[in-house]
N, C-alpha and C positions, 0 to 999 in steps of 0.2 A: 403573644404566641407567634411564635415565625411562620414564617408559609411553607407548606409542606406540597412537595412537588407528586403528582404521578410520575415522574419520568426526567432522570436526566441525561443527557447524550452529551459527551465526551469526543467532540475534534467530529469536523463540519466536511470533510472529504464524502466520494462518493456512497461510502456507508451510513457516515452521519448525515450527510442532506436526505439521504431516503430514509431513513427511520425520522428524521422531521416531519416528512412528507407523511408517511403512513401516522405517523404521532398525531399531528393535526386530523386528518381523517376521520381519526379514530375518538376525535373531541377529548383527547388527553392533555392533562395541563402540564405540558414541558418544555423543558427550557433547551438552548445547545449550546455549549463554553465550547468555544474558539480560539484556539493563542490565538493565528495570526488573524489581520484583518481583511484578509480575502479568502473565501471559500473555495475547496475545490481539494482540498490534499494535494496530492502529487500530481493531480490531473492538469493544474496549470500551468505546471514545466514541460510540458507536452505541447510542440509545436501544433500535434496534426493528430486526430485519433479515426483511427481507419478500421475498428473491427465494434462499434457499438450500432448496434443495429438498428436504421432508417437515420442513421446521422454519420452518412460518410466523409471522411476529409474534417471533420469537425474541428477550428480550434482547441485547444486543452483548455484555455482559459474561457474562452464561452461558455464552454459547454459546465464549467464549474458554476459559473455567474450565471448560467440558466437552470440546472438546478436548484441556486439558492435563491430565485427569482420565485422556481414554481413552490416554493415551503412556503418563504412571504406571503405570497397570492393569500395561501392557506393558514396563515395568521400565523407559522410559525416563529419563535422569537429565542433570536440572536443573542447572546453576549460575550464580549472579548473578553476574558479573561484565561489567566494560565492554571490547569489546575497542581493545586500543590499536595494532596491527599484526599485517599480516598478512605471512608470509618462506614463497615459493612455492616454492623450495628450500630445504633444508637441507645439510649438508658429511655427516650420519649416515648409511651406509649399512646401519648393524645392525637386523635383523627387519624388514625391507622389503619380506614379503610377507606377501600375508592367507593363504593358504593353500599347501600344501606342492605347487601343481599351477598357485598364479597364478604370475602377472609381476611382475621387481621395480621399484617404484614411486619418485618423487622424495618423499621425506617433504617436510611441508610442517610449518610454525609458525604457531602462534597466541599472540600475546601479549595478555595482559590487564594491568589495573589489580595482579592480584595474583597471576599465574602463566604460565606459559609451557606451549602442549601443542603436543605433537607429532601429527601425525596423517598416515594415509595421504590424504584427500582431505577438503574444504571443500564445506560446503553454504553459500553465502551468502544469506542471506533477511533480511537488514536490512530491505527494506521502500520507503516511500518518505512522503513527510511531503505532506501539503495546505499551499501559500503562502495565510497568512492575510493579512485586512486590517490585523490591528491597532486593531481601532475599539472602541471601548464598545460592551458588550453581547455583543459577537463569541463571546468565550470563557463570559458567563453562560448563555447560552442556545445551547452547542454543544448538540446532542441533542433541544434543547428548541423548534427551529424554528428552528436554524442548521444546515445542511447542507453537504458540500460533495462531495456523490453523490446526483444527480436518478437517478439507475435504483436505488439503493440505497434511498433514501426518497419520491419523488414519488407512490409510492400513497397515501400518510398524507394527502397534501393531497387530493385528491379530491376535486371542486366546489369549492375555496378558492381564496383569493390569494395568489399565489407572485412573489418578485425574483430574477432570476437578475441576479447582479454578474459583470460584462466582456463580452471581443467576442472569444473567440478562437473556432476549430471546436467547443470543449468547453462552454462560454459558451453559444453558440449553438442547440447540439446539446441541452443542457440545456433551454435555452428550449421548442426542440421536442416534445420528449421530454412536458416539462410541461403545453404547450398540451393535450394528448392527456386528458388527467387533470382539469386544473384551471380552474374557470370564468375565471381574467384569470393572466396571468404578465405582470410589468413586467420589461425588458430595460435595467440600468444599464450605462452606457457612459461614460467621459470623455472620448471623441472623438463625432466625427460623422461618423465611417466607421470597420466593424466591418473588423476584421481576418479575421475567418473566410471561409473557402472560398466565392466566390460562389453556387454549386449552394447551399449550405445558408443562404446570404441569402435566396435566390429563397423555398425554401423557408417562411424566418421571416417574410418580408416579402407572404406569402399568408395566415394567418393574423391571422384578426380578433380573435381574443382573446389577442393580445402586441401589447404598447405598449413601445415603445422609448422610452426616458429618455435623449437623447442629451445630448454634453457635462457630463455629472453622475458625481459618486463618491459613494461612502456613506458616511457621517460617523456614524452609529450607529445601533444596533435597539434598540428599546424594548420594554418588554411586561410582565405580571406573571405569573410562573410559566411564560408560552413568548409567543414571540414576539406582535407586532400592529404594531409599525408601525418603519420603516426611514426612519431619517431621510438626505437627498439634497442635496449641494449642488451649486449649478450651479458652474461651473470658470472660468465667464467674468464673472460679477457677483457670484459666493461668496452669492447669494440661497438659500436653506433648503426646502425641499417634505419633508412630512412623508406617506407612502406608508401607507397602512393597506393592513400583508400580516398572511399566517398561516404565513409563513415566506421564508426566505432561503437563497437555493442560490449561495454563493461561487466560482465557476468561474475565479481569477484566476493557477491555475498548478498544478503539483504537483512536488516534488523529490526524487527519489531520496537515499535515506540511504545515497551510493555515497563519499565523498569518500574515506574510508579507504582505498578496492577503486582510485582512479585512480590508474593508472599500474603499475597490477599486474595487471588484465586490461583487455582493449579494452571503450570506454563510444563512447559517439554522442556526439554534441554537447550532447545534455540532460543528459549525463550517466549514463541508463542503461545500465547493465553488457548487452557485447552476447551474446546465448543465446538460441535456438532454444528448440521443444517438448520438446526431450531436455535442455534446461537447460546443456548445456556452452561453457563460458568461452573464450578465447585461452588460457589457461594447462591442463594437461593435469591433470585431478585437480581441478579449481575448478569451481565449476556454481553458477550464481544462480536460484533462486526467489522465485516473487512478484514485488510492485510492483518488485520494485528493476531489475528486467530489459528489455529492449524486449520487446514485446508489444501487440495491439490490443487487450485489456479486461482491465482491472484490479480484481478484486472477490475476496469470498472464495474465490467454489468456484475461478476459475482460478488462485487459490495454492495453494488446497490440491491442487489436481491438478498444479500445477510442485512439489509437494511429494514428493507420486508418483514424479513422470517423474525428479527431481533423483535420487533414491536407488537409480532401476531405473539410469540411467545410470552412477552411480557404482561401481555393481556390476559393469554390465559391465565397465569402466575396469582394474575389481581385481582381475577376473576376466580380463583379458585380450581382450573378446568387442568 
C-alpha cells in the first residue's frame, strides 16, 4: 500500500514555505515538490526587500533561504521534483481519514517527473511569473535597476529617475506610486492612449514630475554594474531616444503558473485559480496560495499569510469543521 499524505504543497516560494511552516505545526504529514533547487519563488531575484515587516533592506535570496531554514528546523520535508499532474480524485478508498474521529476524504494524486503521491489535500502555491520584455539588458540588470514591483523596490530610487514600461492600471498605478518617491518617472507607452482606468489617468496626468513617452517601446537598458539609461524607439519613424534613468519598473503583465491546475479547478479569465481568504478552490480538498490566486495585492507577506489561511483551512476540511 503506498503512503498516503495529509498534505501536499505544490512550489516552496513565500506561500509554500509558510503553509510548510504551519503544516509542520500543525503535526501534519506533508511533503513540498520543488522544481528548482533553491527556495524562495520570485523572492530571490530581489536584490533588497524593503516593505516585510522587522526585516528591512533584507536580501531576496536570504530571506528565501531563512524561510526555508525555519520549515527544516520544523521537520518540514523537501523534494525536487517537477510536478506533471494533478488527479483530484482517486478510485483508493483505504486510510482515508486523518484521524479516528475525522471524515472520509476524496484522496487526491500528484504526479511528478519521478513519482506519484497520494494525499488527503493540495496546497497549490505555484506562484505566478512577471511577462518580460525580452530586450538586452532586461535579464543583466534584473535586481540591478530592472524591476517589476514599484511598491516592492521604489524606495531605493528615492530623488532619482525612474521608467515605468506600459499603460495598463499597474503601468500607471506604478507611475503613481513612484511620482511620490522619485524626482522624474518617464511613462513608456506604444500607443497614444493608455489603457488604464481613467480616475487613475486623471490622477497621472496631474503630476508634474511624470513625462509620458507616448508611441514608443523599449529596445534596451544600458548601464555598468546597474542600470543608466533605457534606450526608446518611436513605433511610427523606428527614430531611437536614449532616456538617462536609475532604473526601470516593467509593468507589462504578470502570469500565473496555473496552466497545470486549468481545468481542474475554476480560474478567471487571466487565469488565476479562483480562492478567497481561506484559500479554498472549486474542488473540495484543493486550496491555492499566493500569486497564483485572485487577490488584490500580491507581495510576500500576503503569501505567506494565504500560506497560513491555506493550512488552517485544510484542517478544517480534515477535520470535518
Amino acid at each position: 500500500m503506498s503512503k498516503i499524505y495529509d498534505m501536499v504543497i505544490i512550489g516552496s516560494g513565500p506561500a509554500g514555505l509558510s503553509a510548510a511552516i504551519y503544516a509542520a505545526r500543525a503535526k501534519l504529514n506533508a511533503i513540498i515538490l520543488e522544481q528548482n533547487y533553491v527556495s524562495g519563488g520570485q523572492v530571490v531575484n530581489t536584490y533588497e526587500v524593503d516593505n516585510y515587516p522587522g526585516l528591512p533592506g533584507m536580501n531576496g535570496f536570504d530571506m528565501g533561504a531563512s524561510f526555508r531554514e525555519h520549515a527544516e528546523k520544523l521537520g518540514a520535508q523537501f523534494i525536487t521534483e517537477k510536478v506533471q499532474e494533478v488527479v483530484p480524485e482517486t478510485e483508493d478508498v483505504s486510510e482515508m481519514h486523518v484521524a479516528e474521529d475525522g471524515p472520509a476524504v476524496e484522496l487526491k494524486k500528484v504526479i511528478t517527473d519521478k513519482n506519484e503521491y497520494k494525499t488527503r489535500t493540495i496546497v497549490i502555491a505555484a506562484g505566478a511569473r512577471h511577462s518580460k520584455l525580452g530586450i538586452p539588458g532586461e535579464e543583466e540588470f534584473s535586481g540591478m535597476g530592472v524591476s517589476y514591483c514599484a511598491t516592492c523596490d521604489g524606495a531605493f530610487f528615492k530623488d532619482k529617475t525612474t521608467a515605468v514600461i506600459g499603460g495598463g492600471d499597474v503601468a500607471v498605478e506604478d507611475a503613481i506610486f513612484l511620482a511620490r518617491i522619485c524626482k522624474k518617472v518617464y511613462l513608456v507607452h506604444r500607443r497614444h492612449e493608455l489603457r488604464a482606468a481613467k480616475i487613475l489617468q486623471e490622477r497621472l496626468f496631474s503630476l508634474d514630475n511624470v513625462e509620458i513617452v507616448w508611441d514608443h517601446v523599449a529596445k534596451e537598458i544600458k548601464g555598468e554594474g546597474q542600470v543608466n539609461t533605457l534606450v526608446v524607439e518611436n513605433v511610427k519613424d523606428t527614430s531611437r531616444t536614449e532616456l538617462a534613468v536609475d532604473g526601470v519598473f516593467i509593468a507589462v503583465g504578470i502570469k500565473p503558473n496555473s496552466e497545470l491546475f486549468q481545468g481542474i479547478v475554476d480560474t478567471d479569465e487571466k487565469g488565476y485559480i479562483i480562492a478567497g481568504e481561506d484559500c479554498k478552490t472549486s474542488v473540495d480538498g484543493i486550496f491555492a496560495a499566493g500569486d497564483i490566486r485572485t487577490k488584490m495585492l500580491r507581495q510576500i507577506i500576503t503569501a505567506a499569510a494565504d500560506g497560513a489561511n491555506s493550512v488552517t483551512a485544510s484542517q478544517n476540511y480534515l477535520l470535518g469543521i
